[in-house]
N, C-alpha and C positions, 0 to 999 in steps of 0.2 A: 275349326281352328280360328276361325276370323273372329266367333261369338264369344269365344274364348279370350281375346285382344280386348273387346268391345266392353265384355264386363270386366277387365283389371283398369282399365283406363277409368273406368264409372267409378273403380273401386278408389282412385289415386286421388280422384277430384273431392272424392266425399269423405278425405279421412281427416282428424282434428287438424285445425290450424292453418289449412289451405286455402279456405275461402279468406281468412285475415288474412294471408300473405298477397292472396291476390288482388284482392282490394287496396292492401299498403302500396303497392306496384303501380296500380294503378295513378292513387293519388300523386306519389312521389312522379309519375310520367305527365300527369297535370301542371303539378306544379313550376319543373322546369321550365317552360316557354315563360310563365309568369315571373320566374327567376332572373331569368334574362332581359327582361325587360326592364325599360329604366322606371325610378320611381314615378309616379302622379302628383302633381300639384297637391292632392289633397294627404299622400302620404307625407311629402316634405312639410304640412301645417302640423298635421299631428304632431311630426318630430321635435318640430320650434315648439310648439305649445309646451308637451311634457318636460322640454328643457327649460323652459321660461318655470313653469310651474316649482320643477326639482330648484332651481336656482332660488326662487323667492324662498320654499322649506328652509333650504338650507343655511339661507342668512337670517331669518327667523328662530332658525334653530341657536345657530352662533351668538343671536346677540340675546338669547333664553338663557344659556349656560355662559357668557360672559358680562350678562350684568349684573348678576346676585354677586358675583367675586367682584368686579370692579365696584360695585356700592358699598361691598362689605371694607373693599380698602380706603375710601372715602371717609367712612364712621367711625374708622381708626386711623383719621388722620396720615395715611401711609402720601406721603409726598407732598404733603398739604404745601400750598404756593401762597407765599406770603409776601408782602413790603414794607421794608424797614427801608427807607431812602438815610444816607448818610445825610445827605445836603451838602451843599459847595461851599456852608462857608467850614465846613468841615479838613475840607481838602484845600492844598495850595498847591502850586508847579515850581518846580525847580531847575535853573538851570544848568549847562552844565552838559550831563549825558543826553548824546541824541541821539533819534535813528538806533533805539535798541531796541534787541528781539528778547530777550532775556536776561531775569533779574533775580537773585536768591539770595538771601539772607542769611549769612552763620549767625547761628543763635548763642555761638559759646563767646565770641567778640563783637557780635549785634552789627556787624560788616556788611551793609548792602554791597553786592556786588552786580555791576552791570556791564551786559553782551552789548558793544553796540558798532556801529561801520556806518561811516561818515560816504560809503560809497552805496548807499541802501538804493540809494535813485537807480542805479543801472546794475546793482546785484541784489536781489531777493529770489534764491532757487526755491525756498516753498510755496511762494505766488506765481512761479514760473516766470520770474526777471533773471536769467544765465545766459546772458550771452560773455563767452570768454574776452569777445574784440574790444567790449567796452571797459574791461575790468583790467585789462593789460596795462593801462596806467596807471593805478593806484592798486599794487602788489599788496601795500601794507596798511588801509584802511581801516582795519580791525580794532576796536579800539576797547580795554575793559578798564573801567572807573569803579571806584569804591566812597561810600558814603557811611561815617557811625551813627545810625540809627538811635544810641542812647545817647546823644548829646544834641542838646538842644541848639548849639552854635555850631555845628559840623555842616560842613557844605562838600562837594561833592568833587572830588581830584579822578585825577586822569592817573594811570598807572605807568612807567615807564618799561616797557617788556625788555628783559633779559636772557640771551642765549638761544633766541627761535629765529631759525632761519628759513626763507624762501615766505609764501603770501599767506597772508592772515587773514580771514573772514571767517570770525566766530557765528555762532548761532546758539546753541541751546548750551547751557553750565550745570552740572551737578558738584555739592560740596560732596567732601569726604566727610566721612560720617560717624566721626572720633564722638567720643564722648569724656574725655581729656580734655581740661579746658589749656593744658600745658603743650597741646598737640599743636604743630604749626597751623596755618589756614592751607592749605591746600586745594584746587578744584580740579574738575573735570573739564574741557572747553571742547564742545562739535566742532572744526575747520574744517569750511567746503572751501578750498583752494582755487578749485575750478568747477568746471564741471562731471568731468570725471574722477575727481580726486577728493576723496574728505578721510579725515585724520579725529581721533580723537586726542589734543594735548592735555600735558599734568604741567599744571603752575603750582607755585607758591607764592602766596604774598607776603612780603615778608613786613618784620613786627613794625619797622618804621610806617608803614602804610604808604610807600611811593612806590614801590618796586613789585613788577611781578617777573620771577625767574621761572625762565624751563625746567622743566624736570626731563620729560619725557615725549616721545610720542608714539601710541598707538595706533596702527594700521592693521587690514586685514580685507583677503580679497571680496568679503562681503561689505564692505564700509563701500559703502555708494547713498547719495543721498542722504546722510544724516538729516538727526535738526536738531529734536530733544532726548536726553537722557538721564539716566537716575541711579544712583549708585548703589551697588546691595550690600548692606550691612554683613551680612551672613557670610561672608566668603572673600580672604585678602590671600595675596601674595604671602610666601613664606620668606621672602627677602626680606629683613628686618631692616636695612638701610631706608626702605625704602617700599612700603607696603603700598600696595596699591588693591583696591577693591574693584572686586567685578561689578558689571553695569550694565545695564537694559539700556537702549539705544533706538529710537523711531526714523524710521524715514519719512521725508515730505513726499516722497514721489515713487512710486512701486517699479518702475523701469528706467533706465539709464538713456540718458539723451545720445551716446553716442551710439550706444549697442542696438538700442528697438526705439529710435527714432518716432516711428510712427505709431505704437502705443504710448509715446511719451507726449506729442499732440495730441491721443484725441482724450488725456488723463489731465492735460491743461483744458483743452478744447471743453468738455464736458465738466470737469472739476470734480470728478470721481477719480481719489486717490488709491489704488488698493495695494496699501503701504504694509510695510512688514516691522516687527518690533522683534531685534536681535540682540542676543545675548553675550556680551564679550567676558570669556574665564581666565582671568587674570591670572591662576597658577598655572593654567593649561595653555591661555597665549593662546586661545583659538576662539572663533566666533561662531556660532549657532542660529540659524532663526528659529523662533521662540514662541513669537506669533504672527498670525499670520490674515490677511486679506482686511486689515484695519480702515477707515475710511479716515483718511485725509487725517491722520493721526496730530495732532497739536500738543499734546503735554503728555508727560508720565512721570510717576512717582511714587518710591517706596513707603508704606508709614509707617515710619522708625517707631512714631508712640506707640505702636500695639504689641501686646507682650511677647508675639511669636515676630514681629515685623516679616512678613513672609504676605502682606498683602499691597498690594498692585494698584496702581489709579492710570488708566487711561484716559485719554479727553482724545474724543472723535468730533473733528470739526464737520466734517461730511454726513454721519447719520446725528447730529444735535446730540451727543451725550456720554457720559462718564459712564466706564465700565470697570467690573472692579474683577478684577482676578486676585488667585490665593495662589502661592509660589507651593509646589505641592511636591513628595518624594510618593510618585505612583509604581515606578520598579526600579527597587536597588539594584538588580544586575544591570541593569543599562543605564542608571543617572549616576552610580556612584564607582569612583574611578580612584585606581593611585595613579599618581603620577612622579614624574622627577623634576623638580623645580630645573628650567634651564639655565638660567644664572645663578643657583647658591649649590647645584648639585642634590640637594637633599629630597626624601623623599613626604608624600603628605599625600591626602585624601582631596577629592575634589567633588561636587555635584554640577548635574548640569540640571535647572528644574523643569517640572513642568504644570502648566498652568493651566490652571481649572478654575473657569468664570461661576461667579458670585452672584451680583448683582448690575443692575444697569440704574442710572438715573438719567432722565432725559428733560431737554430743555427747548423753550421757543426759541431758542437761538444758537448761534454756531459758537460753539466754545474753543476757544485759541489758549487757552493756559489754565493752568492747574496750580492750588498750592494747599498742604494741609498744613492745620496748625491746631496745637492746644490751647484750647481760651474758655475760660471760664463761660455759663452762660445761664439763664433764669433757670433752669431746671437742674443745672450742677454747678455748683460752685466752687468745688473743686476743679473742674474744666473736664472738657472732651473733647474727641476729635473734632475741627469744621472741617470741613473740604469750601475751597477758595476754588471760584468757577470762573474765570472770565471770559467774557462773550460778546461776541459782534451781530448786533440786529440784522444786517444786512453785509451778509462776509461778501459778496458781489460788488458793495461798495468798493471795500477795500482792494477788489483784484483790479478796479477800476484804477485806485490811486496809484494801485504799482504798475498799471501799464501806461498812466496819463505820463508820470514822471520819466519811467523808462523812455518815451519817446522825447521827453525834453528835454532829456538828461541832470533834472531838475525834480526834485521834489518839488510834488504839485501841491497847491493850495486844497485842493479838495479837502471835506472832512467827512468822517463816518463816525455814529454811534460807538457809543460804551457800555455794557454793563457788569457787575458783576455782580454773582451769585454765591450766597452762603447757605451749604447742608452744612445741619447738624442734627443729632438726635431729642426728640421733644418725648418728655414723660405726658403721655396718654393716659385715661382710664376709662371704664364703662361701667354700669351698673349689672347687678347679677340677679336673679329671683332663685331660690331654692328652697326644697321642703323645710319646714320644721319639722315640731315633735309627733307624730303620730296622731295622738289625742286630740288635737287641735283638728287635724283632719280636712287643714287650706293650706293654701299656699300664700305668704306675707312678704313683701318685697324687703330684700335684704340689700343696702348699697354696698357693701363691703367691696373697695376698691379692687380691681382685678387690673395691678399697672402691665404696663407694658412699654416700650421705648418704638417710637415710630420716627422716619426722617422725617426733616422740615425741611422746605428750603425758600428764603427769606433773598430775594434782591433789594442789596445792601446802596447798590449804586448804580444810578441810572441818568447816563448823559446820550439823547437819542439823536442830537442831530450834532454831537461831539465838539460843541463851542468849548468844551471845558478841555477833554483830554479825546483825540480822534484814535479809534482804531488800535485798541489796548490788545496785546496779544501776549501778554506773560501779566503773574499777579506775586506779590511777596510780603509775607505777613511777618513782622517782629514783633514776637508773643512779649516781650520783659516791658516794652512801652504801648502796646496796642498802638502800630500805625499798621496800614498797608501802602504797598508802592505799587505801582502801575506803569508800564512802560507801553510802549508803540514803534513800529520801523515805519513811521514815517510823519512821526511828533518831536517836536525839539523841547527839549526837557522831558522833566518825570513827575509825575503826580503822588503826592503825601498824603494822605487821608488818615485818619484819626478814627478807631472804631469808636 
């Protein structure tokens, strides 16, 4: 019996697969202890090494597959950076409007219209100057001024406001966007009141050009921190008395000083704004955010020129650069709505859109203001769109000015840099080679132009240590006499420039 045990056991050791199993066991009981054990100096080089190694590949790699694309944009001109200096004796200063933040132009009565507060020294909420204690004495410092552009003897008045009650501190202005030159002038006007409180009001100016009356004001529990906004052609009120169009709207500051205090320090502290661009529907009377984690958002604006006007210009003053969204209908069941007009009863359709980014152009400098305009140029004579860029070399400067003053309660002497920048689109071309006839049996260089349209972008105006015009933060271009206007909040007068 026992020899019987003896050979099944001999039998179990020797059958396929058992000696691999015994051996796997084994190593695996080796390797444990070593498992356990901390790495070796000379494990931890290996590891640095082949990271250092994979690291160098991979930037290597990155700039293999993104330099043949960035040279190819190069050779077609795509952002080609160029200078056209106006020159100052181009430009003259005007007295008059000061301490404005924003300046827009109606093009159908050539009416410069200027944002401005005589109280900038101890209020400017998008440089983070709010404090409420200092602003409690001058309620009504707001001040908007009108200039006609097509007259050469027109100088620059003060408006008297009509019908607006409680504290005025404008910021950003959009026109209404008639194309009726029999249409009244009407605007749009941002009021941060306080700190907690901004409003969007509707003026009218009326035709004598002294008066500006209320119409209206809009509110809504997302209106916190405005600054700039831009009206949307595409979608008005169904009250005929009194049509009002919906409007994209920016904030200067992504949290509220009263509410989150302490993300609203360290978004001054830091100067990382991550601001929100909100949409208010005029037949709906409801607001939307729209866009969203914007950096330090400075301008917006519709371009009416374009045949669908359904496209967008952002100016981020925090990452350098202009983005361009397309107003876009991505699902009818949820953008498209009836609704019932609340004050005429009646019923009507409404969208809410949504926005899908285009393009980006970027610049050495922080851009404070946006303007498009149609103007003719060497490569159309007809005109095309420019987009109007204005930019601060050193925007740090500028938060300098608003806190020397704020502390002196005085607009300070300081000055900062100017510039401004003109895209437009430049006709490009390149050369082509392709076969001829067969028989010939080479190949003979063929120039047959192969156009194309590339951006340019051209700084038109460049004042760096800002003796001429300090700290330009909005831009406004009148297409029927080729001037641009330039303002500043913390420059007395306004600069005229002649393209």
């Amino acid at each position: 019996m026992a020899d019987e045990d003896d050979f099944r056991s001999a039998m179990l050791n020797i059958r396929p697969g058992h000696t691999a199993l015994r051996r796997r066991r084994k190593a695996e009981a080796e390797r444990e202890p070593a498992a356990s054990s901390p790495p070796t100096d000379s494990d931890n080089s290996d590891y640095k090494a082949k990271l250092v190694v994979f690291s160098i590949c991979m930037a290597l790699l990155s700039w293999a597959l993104y330099y043949p694309y960035s040279s190819s944009l190069k050779l077609k001109g795509y952002r080609r950076q160029a200078t056209e200096d106006l020159g100052t004796e181009k430009c003259f200063k005007t007295r008059g409007p000061s301490y404005c933040d924003d300046v827009q132009v109606h093009r159908l009565s050539g009416l410069a219209i200027f944002s401005c507060d005589t109280a900038k020294a101890v209020w400017n909420p998008p440089l983070g100057i709010d404090n409420d204690t200092l602003i409690e004495n001058s309620p009504r410092s707001g001040e908007i001024w009108v200039q006609d552009m097509r007259s050469a003897t027109s100088s620059p008045k003060k408006l008297e406001i009509i019908g607006l009650t409680g504290a005025f501190h404008p910021l950003g202005i959009a026109l209404f966007p008639y194309t009726d030159p029999n249409q009244p002038v009407r605007i749009l006007v941002v009021n941060q009141a306080n700190t907690t409180y901004s409003s969007v009001e509707v003026f009218e100016v009326k035709a004598a050009g002294n008066k500006l009356v209320h119409l209206r004001t809009i509110t809504d529990p997302l209106f916190k921190n405005l600054y700039r906004l831009t009206a949307d052609p595409l979608q008005w009120t169904i009250d005929h008395e009194l049509p009002l169009p919906s409007f994209w709207v920016v904030q200067h500051h992504g949290y509220d000083q009263t509410e989150r205090p302490h993300r609203r320090y360290f978004e001054d502290k830091l100067g990382l704004n991550a601001a929100t661009a909100i949409y208010y529907n005029t037949p709906a009377e409801t607001a939307e955010a729209n866009l969203w984690y914007l950096s330090s958002p400075s301008g917006i604006i519709v371009d009416t020129k374009e045949k669908s006007k359904r496209k967008v210009y952002v100016a981020n003053s925090g990452s350098g650069s202009v983005e361009i969204y397309r107003n876009t209908l991505v699902s009818p069941e949820n953008q498209l709505k009836t609704i019932e007009d609340k004050r005429t009863g009646q019923s009507g359709h409404v969208y809410w859109p949504s926005m899908i980014h285009q393009e980006s152009s970027h610049f050495d400098a922080y851009p404070s203001g946006i303007e498009l305009a149609f103007l003719p140029n060497d490569e159309k004579k007809d005109g095309s769109t420019s987009t109007f860029t204005v930019a601060l070399p050193r925007y740090y400067e500028l938060v300098d000015i608003a806190k020397d003053s704020a502390q002196k309660q005085n607009v300070s002497e300081k000055r900062t840099g100017t510039r401004v920048y003109r895209s437009f689109p430049e006709l490009r071309w390149r050369a082509s080679h392709k076969a001829v006839l067969p028989e010939e049996h080479k190949l003979v260089p063929n120039f047959d132009e192969v156009t194309f349209w590339a951006p340019v972008q051209k700084l038109i105006f460049n004042n760096e240590d800002g003796s001429l015009f300090s700290g330009a933060t909005s831009v406004a271009i009148s297409e029927d006499d080729n001037k641009m206007v330039l303002v500043g909040p913390y420059e007395e007068g306004i600069l005229i420039c002649s393209l």
